[in-house]
N, C-alpha and C positions, 0 to 999 in steps of 0.2 A: 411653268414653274415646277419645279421636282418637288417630288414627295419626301417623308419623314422630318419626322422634328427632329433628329440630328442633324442635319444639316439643314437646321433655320438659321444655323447664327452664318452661315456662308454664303444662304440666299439675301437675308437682310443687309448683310456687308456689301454682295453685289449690288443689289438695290439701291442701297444709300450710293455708292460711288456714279452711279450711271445718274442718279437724280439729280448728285452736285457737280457731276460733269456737264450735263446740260446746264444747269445753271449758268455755270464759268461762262461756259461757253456764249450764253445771252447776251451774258455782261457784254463777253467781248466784242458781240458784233453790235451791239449795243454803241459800244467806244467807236466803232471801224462806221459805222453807219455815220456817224456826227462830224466823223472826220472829211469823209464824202460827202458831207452837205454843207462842211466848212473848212477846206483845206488847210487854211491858216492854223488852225486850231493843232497841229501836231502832228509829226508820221506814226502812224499805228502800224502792227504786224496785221497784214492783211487776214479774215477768217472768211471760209464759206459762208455765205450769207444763206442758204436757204433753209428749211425748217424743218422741224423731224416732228412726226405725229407716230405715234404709238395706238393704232386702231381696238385692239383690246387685249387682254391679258385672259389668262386658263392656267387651270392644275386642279391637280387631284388633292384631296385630304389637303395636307399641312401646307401644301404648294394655292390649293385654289384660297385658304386666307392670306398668303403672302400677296395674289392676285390682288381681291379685295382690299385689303389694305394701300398697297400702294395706287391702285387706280383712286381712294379718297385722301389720300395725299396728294398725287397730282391734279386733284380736280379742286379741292380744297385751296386759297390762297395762300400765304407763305407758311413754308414748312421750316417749323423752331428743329433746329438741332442741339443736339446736346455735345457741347464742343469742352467743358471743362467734369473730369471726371471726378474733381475734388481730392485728388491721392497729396 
């Protein structure tokens, strides 16, 4: 994780997108798994089935709380987003 508080809102930005990418991603094999154990059930767009583990996370100053943070976000159960800005 990179240093300086200027570019926290760019680290937190990649953060969140890699977080809800995996997510998706669950989903989908989530869907592609059920379909292989029930053909009937639909054609699905095939995904890589195997897993990604992220072994640990580092940084200095403003980077090593972006660490922290996100390592108790990923370990913590579902992570609430804030999806309506109220504008």
């Amino acid at each position: 994780m990179a240093d300086a508080v200027s570019a926290g809102a760019y680290t937190a930005g990649v953060l969140e997108f890699m977080i809800e990418a995996l997510e998706e991603w669950q989903k989908a094999k989530d869907i592609f798994r059920a379909h292989l154990s029930s053909p009937n059930a639909g054609l699905t767009v095939p995904v890589p089935l195997h897993d990604v583990s992220i072994g640990a996370f580092s940084g200095a100053s403003a980077g090593r709380m972006y660490a922290a943070s996100l390592r108790s976000i990923m370990v913590q159960s579902e992570f609430q987003r804030i999806t309506d800005l109220g504008i």
